[in-house]
C-alpha atoms as an extended CHARMM CRD file, in Angstrom:
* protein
*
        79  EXT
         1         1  UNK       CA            158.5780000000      113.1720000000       75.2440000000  PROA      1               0.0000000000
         2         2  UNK       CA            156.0450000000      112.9240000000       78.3200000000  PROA      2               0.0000000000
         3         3  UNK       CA            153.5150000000      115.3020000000       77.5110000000  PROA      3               0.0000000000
         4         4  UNK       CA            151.9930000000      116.8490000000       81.1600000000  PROA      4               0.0000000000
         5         5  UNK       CA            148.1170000000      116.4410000000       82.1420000000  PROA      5               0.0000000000
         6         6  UNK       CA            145.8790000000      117.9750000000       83.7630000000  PROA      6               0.0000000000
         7         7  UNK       CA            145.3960000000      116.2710000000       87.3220000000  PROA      7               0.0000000000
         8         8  UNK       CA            141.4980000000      117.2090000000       86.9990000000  PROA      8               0.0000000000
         9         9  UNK       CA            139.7950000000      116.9990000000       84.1130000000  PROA      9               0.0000000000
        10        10  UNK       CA            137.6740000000      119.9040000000       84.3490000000  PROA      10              0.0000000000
        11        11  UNK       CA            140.0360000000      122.6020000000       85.6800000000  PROA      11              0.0000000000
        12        12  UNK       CA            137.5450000000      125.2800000000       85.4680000000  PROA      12              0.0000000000
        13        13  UNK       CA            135.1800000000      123.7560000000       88.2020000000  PROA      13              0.0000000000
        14        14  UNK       CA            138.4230000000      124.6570000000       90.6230000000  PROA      14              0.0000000000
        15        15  UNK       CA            137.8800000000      127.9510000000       89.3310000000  PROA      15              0.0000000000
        16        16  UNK       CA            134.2950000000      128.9090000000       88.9530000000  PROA      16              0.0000000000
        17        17  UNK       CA            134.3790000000      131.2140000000       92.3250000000  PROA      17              0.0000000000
        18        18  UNK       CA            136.1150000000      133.5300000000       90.1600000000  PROA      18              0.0000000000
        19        19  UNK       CA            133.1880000000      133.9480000000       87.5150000000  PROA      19              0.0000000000
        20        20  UNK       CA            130.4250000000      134.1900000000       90.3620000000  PROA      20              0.0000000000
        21        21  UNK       CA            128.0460000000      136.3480000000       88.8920000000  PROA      21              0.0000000000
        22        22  UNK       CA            126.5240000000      139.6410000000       90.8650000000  PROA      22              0.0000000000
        23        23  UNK       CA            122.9380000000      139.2230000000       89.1520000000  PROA      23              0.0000000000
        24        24  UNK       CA            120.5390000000      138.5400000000       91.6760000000  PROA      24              0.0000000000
        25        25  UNK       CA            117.5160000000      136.6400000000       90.7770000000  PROA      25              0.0000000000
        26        26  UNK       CA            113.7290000000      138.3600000000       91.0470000000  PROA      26              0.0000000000
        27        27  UNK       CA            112.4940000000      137.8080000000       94.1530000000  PROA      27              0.0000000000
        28        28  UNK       CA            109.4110000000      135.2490000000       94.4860000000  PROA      28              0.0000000000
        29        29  UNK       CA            105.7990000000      136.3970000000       93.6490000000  PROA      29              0.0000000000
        30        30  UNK       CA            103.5930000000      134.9140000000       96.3550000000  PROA      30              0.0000000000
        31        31  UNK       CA            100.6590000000      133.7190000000       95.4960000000  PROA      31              0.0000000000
        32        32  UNK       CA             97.3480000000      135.9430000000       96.1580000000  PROA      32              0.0000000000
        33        33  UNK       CA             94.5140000000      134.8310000000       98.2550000000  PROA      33              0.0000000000
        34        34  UNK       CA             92.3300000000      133.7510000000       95.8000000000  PROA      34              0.0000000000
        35        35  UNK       CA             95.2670000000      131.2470000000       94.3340000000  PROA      35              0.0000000000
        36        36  UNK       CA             96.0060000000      129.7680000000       97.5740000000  PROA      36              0.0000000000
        37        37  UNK       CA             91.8420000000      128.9790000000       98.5650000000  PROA      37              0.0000000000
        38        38  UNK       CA             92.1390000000      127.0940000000       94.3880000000  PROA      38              0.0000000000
        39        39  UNK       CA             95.2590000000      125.3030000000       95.8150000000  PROA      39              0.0000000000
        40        40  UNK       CA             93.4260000000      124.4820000000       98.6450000000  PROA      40              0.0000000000
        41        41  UNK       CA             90.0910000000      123.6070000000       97.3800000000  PROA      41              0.0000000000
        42        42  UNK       CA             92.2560000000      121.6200000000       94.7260000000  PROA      42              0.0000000000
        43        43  UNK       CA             93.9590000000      120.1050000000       97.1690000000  PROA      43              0.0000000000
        44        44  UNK       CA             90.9410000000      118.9300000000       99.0500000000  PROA      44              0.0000000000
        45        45  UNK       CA             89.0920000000      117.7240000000       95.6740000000  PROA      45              0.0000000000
        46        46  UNK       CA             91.7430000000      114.9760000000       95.1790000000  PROA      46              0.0000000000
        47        47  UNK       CA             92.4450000000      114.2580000000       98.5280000000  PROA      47              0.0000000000
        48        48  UNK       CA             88.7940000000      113.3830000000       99.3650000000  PROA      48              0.0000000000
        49        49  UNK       CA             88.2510000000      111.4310000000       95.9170000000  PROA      49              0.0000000000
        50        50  UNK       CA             90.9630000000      109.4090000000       97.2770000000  PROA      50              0.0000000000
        51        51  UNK       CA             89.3030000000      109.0030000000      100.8480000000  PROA      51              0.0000000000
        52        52  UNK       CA             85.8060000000      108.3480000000       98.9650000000  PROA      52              0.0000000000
        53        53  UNK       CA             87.7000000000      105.7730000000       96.5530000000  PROA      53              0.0000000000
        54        54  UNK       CA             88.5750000000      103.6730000000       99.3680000000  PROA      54              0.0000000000
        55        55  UNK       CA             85.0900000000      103.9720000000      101.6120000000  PROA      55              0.0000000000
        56        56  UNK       CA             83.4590000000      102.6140000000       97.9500000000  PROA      56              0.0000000000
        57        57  UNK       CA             86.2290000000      100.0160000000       97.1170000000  PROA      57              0.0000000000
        58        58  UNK       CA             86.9250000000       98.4150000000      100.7530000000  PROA      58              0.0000000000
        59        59  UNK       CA             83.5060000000       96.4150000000      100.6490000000  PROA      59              0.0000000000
        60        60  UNK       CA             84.3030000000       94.8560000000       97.2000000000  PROA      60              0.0000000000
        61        61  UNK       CA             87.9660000000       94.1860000000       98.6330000000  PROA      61              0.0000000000
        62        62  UNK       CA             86.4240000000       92.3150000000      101.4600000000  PROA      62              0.0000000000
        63        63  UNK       CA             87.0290000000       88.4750000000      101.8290000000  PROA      63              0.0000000000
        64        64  UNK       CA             84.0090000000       87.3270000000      103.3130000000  PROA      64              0.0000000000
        65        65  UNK       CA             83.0340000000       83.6160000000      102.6160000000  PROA      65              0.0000000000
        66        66  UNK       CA             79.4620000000       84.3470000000      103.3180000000  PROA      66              0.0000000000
        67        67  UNK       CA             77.7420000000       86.4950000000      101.0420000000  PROA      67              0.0000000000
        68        68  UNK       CA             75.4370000000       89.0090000000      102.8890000000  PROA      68              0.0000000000
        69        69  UNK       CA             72.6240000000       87.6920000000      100.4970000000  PROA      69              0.0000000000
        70        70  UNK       CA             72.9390000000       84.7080000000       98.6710000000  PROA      70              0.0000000000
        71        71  UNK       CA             71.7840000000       85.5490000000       94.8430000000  PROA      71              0.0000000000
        72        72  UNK       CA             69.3880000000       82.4820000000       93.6090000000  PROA      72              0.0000000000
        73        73  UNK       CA             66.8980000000       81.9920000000       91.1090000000  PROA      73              0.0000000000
        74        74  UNK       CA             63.5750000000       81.6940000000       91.0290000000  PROA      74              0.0000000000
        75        75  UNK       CA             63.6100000000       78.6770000000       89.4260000000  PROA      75              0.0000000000
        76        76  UNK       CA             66.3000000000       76.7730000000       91.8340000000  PROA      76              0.0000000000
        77        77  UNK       CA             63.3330000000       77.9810000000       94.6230000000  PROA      77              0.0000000000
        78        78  UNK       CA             60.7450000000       76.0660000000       93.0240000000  PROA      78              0.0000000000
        79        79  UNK       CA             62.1460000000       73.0070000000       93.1280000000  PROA      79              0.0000000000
């Protein structure tokens, strides 16, 4: 009354060497001149926006207590 199972659930993993296939793939297509100098110049584009980002945003991240100029009215002056 014992019915037998399968000690691995997916027996046909043990057996994929058997259905190997002998298509090879295409080889790669490099990439011409001209796309490599885009990938480049692309490459540069973003990696300088990122450099520029921070030379911009690292004075306004700045904790300094003392303003560099102090912003006051004319009409505090007058006083």
């Amino acid at each position: 009354m014992f019915h037998r199972r399968e000690a691995v659930p997916f027996a046909f993993v043990a057996e994929a060497d058997a259905f190997r296939s002998n298509v090879t793939p295409p080889p790669r297509v490099r990439p011409s001149r001209s796309q490599l100098a885009g990938r480049v110049l692309v490459g540069l584009t973003v990696v300088g926006g990122l450099v520029g980002s921070l030379l911009f945003g690292l004075p306004a991240l700045e904790t300094d207590r003392t303003p560099a100029h102090s912003q006051k009215s004319e009409a505090s002056q007058g006083r």
